[in-house]
C-alpha distance (Angstrom), angle and dihedral (degrees) to the residues before:
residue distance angle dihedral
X1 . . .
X2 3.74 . .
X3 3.71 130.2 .
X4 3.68 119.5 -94.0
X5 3.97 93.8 -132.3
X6 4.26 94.6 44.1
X7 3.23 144.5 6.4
X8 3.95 98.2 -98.6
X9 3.36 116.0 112.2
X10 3.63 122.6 -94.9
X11 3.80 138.0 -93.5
X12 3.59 113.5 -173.9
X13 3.99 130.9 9.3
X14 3.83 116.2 -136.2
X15 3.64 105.6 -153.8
X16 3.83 104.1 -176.2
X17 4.07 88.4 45.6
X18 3.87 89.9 41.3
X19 3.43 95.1 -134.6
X20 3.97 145.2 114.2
X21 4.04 124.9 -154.8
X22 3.60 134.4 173.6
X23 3.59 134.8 -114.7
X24 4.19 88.7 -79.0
X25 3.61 93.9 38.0
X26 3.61 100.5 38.6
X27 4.35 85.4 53.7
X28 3.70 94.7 46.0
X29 4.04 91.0 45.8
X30 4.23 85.6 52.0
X31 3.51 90.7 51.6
X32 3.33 100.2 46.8
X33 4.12 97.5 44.8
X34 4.19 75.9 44.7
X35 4.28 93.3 66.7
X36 3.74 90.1 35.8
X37 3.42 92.8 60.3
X38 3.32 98.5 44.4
X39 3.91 98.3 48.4
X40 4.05 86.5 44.5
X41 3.82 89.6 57.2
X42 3.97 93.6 43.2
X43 4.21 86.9 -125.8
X44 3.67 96.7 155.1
X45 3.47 103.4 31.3
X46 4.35 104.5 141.7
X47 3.45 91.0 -6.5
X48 3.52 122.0 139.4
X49 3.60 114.6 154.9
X50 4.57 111.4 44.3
X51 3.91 122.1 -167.0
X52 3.97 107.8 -154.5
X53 3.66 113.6 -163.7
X54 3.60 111.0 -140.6
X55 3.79 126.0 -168.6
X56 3.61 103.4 174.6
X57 3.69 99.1 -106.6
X58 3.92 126.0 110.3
X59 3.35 99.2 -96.7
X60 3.74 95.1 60.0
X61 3.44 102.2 32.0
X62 3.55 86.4 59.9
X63 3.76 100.6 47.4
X64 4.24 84.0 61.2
X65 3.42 94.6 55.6
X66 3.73 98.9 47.2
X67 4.17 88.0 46.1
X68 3.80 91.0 51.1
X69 3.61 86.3 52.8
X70 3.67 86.4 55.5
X71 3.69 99.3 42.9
X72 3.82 86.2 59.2
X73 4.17 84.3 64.3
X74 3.66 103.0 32.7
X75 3.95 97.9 28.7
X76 3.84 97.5 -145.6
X77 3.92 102.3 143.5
X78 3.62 128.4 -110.7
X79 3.80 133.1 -131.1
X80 3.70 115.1 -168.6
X81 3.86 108.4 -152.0
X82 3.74 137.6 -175.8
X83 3.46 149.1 171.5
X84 3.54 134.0 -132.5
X85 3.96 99.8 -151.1
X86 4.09 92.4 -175.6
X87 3.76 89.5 -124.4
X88 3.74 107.7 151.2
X89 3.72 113.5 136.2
X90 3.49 94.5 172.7
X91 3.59 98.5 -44.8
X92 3.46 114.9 63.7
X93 3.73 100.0 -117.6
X94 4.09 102.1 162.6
X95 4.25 85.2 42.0
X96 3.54 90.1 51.9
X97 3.91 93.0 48.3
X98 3.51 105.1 40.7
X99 4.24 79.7 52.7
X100 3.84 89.1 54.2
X101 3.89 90.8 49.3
X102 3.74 102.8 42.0
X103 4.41 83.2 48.5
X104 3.65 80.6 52.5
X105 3.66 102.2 44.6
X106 3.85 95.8 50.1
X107 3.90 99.9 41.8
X108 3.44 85.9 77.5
X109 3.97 103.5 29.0
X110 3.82 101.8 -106.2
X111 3.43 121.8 161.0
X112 4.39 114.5 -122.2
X113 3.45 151.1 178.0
X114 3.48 120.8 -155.0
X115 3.67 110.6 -159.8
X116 3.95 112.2 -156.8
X117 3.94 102.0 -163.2
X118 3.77 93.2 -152.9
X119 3.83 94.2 68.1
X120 3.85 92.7 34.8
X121 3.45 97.7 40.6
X122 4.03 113.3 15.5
X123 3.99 99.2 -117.4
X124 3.27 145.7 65.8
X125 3.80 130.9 -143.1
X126 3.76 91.4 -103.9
X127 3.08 99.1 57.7
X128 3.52 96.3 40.4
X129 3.92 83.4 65.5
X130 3.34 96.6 60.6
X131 3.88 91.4 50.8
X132 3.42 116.3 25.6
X133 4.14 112.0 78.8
X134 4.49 88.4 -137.7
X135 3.81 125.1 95.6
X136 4.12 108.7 -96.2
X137 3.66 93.7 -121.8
X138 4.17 86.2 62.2
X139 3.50 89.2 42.6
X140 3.91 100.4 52.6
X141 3.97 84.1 44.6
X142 3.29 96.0 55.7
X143 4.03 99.9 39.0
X144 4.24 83.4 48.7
X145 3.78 94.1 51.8
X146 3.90 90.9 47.9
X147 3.60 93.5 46.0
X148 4.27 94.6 41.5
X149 3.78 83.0 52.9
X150 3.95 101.4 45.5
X151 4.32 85.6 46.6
X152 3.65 94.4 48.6
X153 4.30 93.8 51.0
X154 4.01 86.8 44.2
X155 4.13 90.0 48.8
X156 3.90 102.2 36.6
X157 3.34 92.9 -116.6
X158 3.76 119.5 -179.9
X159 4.02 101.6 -166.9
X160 3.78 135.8 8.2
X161 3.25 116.0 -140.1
X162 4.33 126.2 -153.4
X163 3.40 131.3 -173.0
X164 3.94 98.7 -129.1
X165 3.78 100.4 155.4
X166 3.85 133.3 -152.3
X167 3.70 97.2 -93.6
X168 4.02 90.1 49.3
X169 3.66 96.0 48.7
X170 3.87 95.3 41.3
X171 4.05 84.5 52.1
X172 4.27 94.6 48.4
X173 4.19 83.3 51.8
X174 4.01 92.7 53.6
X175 3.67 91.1 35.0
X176 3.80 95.5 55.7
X177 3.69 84.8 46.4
X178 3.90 91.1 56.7
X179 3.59 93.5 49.8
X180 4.01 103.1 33.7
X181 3.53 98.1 -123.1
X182 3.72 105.7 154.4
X183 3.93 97.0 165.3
X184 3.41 89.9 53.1
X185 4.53 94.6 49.1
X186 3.53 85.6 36.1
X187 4.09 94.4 67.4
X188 3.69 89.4 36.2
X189 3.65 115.2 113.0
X190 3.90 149.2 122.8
X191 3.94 91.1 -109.9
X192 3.54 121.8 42.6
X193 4.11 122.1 -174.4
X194 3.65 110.6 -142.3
X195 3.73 116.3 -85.6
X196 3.84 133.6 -110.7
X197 3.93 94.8 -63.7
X198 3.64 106.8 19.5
X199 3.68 147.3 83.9
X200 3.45 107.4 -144.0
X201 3.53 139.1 94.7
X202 4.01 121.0 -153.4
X203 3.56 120.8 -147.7
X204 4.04 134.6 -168.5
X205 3.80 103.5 -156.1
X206 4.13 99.0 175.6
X207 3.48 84.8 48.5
X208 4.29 87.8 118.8
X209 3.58 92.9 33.5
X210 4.14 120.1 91.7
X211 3.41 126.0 -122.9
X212 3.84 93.3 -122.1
X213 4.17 84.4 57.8
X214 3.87 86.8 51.2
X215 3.60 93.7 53.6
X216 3.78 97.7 41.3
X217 3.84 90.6 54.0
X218 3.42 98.2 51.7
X219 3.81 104.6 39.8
X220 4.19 83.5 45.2
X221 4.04 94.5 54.7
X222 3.89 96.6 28.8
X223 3.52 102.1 -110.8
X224 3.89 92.5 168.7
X225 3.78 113.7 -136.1
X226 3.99 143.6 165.2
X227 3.57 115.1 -95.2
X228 3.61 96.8 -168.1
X229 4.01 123.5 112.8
X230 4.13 114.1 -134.6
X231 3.47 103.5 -96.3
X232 3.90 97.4 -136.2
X233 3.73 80.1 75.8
X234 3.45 150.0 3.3
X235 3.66 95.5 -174.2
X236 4.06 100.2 61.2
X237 4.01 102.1 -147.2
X238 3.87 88.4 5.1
X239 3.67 139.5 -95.2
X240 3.64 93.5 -38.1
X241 3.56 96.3 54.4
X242 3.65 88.9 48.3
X243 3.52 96.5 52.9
X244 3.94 84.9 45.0
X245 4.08 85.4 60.7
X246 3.70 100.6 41.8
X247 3.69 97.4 50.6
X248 3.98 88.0 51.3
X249 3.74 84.9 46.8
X250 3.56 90.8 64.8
X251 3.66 100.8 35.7
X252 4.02 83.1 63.7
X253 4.06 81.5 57.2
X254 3.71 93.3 58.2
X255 3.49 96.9 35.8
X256 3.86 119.0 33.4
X257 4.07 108.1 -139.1
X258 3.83 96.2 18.9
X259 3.40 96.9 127.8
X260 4.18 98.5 42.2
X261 4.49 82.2 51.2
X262 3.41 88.3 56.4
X263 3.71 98.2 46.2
X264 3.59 96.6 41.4
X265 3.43 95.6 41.0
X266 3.85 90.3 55.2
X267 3.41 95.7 49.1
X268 4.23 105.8 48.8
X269 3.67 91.4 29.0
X270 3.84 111.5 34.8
X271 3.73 121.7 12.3
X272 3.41 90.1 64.6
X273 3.70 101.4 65.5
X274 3.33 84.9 40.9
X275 3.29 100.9 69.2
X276 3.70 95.1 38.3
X277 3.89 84.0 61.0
X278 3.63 101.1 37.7
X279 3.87 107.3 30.2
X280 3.30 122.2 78.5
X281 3.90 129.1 -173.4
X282 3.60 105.1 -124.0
X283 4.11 131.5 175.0
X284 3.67 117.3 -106.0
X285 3.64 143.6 -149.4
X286 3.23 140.1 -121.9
X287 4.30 121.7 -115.2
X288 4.03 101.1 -124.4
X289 3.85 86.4 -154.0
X290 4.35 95.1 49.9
X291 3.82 106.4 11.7
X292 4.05 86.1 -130.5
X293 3.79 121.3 132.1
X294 3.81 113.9 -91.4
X295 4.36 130.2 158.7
X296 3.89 115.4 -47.6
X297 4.05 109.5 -95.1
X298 3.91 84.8 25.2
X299 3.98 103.2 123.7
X300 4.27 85.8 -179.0
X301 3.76 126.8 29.8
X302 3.43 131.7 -142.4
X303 3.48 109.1 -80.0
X304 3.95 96.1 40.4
X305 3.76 80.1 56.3
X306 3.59 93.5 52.2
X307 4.17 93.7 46.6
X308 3.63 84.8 48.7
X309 3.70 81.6 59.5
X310 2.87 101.6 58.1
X311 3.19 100.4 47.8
X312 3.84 103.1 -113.1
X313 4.07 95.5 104.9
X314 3.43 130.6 57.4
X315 4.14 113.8 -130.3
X316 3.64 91.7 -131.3
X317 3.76 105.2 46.7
């Protein structure tokens, strides 16, 4: 099979574009689809200074390398950051990734923070396992989004930016339509304007772009990443969810582009009214124990509540 732009041979087969490109090709088309997507979406709009959260893994490793590319034309800056979760069960998982990131971030001369919750926070996420009475997975989210937040106030950041892919966005729509949850599919969306209380704006730039595109770029230019699946779970969000992702997986065999319809579709056609129905501006508090934003009548937010669980803040700090 050759490419469609050469004669080289090709790398990778795009069914629901109908075409086939080689390792050049197949980088330059990526890139390209990358900037369109972000200029369609408005991401960078008067933003000068972008956090990317890296975890090691391909999907974020990836989304630093194609912003630093971009940075080069735009000239916003770029913060790497990542966080050590303290998840080692036996293998050193959060060691491993925070290595992967920092090889990642200095290859090409980004400037980083990595944020090791233990000595910022006094836990880790194994331990907060043991003793907080939450699944992990909502745990780790929740300690993440606190500690993305807190870094990008203390750096001046204008953005944070994830590396939720197409395959992970395309499985949150059909999961919130399996379990009804409107609020939750009516905040979800590639561009998010900083909440009641912040400044920053978070941004999901491979949200278009497949997971199988993700992996071919980065294993064809290099990008070195961790392989390795969290060992608190395999299945992220559980069996369900994994079923959930499968079964769209092979949907998008049947019928090239299924997944990027739905995602698209649910994002210029129906999120929006969602939220206008469902989302309602409402005044805020402020945590007694942090000072950040967190629900109105709520005199400690959620992660306060969560060190206080673990025993590593006192209640009435």
């Amino acid at each position: 099979m050759k490419c469609a732009k050469c004669d080289e041979k090709a790398i990778i087969k795009i069914p629901y574009a109908n075409i086939a490109l080689c390792k050049i090709h197949f980088s330059e088309w990526l890139e390209h689809r990358f900037e369109r997507i972000i200029k369609k979406y408005h991401m960078l709009d008067g933003i000068e200074r972008v956090g990317v959260a890296v975890s090691g893994g391909k999907d974020s490793t990836t989304l630093l390398h194609l912003m630093y590319k971009l940075s080069k034309i735009y000239g916003f800056e770029l913060v790497g950051i990542n966080i050590d979760l303290g998840i080692d069960m036996g293998k050193a998982y959060s060691t491993k990734s925070s290595e992967f990131a920092v090889k990642n971030f200095e290859m090409l001369g980004v400037k980083y923070k990595v944020i090791r919750i233990k000595d910022e926070y006094g836990f880790t996420i194994d331990e907060a396992k043991k003793k907080i009475k939450r699944p992990v997975c909502s745990t780790c989210g929740l300690v993440k989004r606190y500690t993305l937040n807190d870094i990008a106030e203390r750096e001046g950041l204008d953005a944070i930016a994830t590396g939720h892919n197409l395959n992970d966005m395309a499985q949150f729509v059909l999961s919130g339509y399996f379990s009804g949850d409107v609020l939750d599919l009516s905040r979800l969306k590639p561009v998010s304007q900083p909440e009641k209380g912040y400044k920053v704006k978070k941004i999901k730039p491979l949200f278009l772009i497949y997971e199988k595109e993700v992996l071919t770029y980065a294993i064809i230019n290099r990008i070195p990443f961790l392989y390795d699946s969290c060992p608190h779970t395999f299945r992220v969000g559980g069996a369900t969810q994994d079923k959930i992702r499968r079964k769209l997986e092979e949907l998008e065999d049947e019928i090239p582009g299924f997944m990027m319809m739905l995602v698209q579709n649910f994002v210029n056609k129906i999120q929006g009214p969602l939220e206008k129905e469902y989302v309602k501006e409402e005044d805020i508090s402020r945590c007694k124990i942090c000072g950040r934003p967190t629900s109105k009548g709520r005199e400690i937010c959620s992660f306060c509540a969560a060190r206080i669980s673990m025993g590593v803040l006192n209640e009435a700090r």
